[in-house]
C-alpha positions, 0 to 999 in steps of 0.5 A: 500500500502507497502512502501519500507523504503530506507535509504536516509539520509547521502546521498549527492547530486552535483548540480550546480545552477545560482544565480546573475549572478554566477555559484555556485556549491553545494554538499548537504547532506540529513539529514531527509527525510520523504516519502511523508512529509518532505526533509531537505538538508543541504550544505556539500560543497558549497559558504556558509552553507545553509539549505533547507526544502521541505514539502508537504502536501495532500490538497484533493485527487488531489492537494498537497501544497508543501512549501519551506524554506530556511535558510543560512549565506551567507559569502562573501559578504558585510553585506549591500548586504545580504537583497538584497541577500535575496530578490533575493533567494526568487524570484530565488525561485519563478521561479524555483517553477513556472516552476516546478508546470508547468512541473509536471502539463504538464503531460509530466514527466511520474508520 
């Protein structure tokens, strides 16, 4: 199977996000991509720089495990509160991840 090759990376995405109780607006820039391995978004406009890695990788014909990593320097706010802060990435991630497995495993986006 032939891939067309797009040229993704420099590309900037807008997206609005709820985190504690905030509405944070983002641009995101894309500075790797690799089809069907690697997606590194890096903050171009937003509350504080952040850096965000998808990966996937093939687990057998029918299942892929995708990771998530996040990395940032949270500005604004008391050096105390960024533990906090973290911890709440993390679950707001875990959420997101569940409601996106359930969506693409409810056969109801069309793949």
């Amino acid at each position: 199977m032939c891939h067309a090759q797009v040229r993704v990376t420099k590309s900037r995405i807008a997206f609005n996000a709820q985190f504690l109780g905030r509405e944070l607006e983002y641009v995101y820039e894309i500075v790797e991509y690799k089809l069907h391995q690697k997606l590194i978004l890096r903050t171009a406009d937003g509350p504080f720089p952040m850096e965000t890695t998808y990966t996937w990788e093939a687990i057998d014909g029918n299942r892929t495990r995708m990771t998530l990593r996040n990395k940032g320097n949270p500005t604004g706010f008391s050096k105390i509160f960024v533990p906090i802060m973290s911890t709440m990435m993390k679950r707001a991630n875990k959420i997101d991840l569940k409601k996106i497995k359930e969506i693409l495993e409810s056969n109801k986006v069309g793949l």
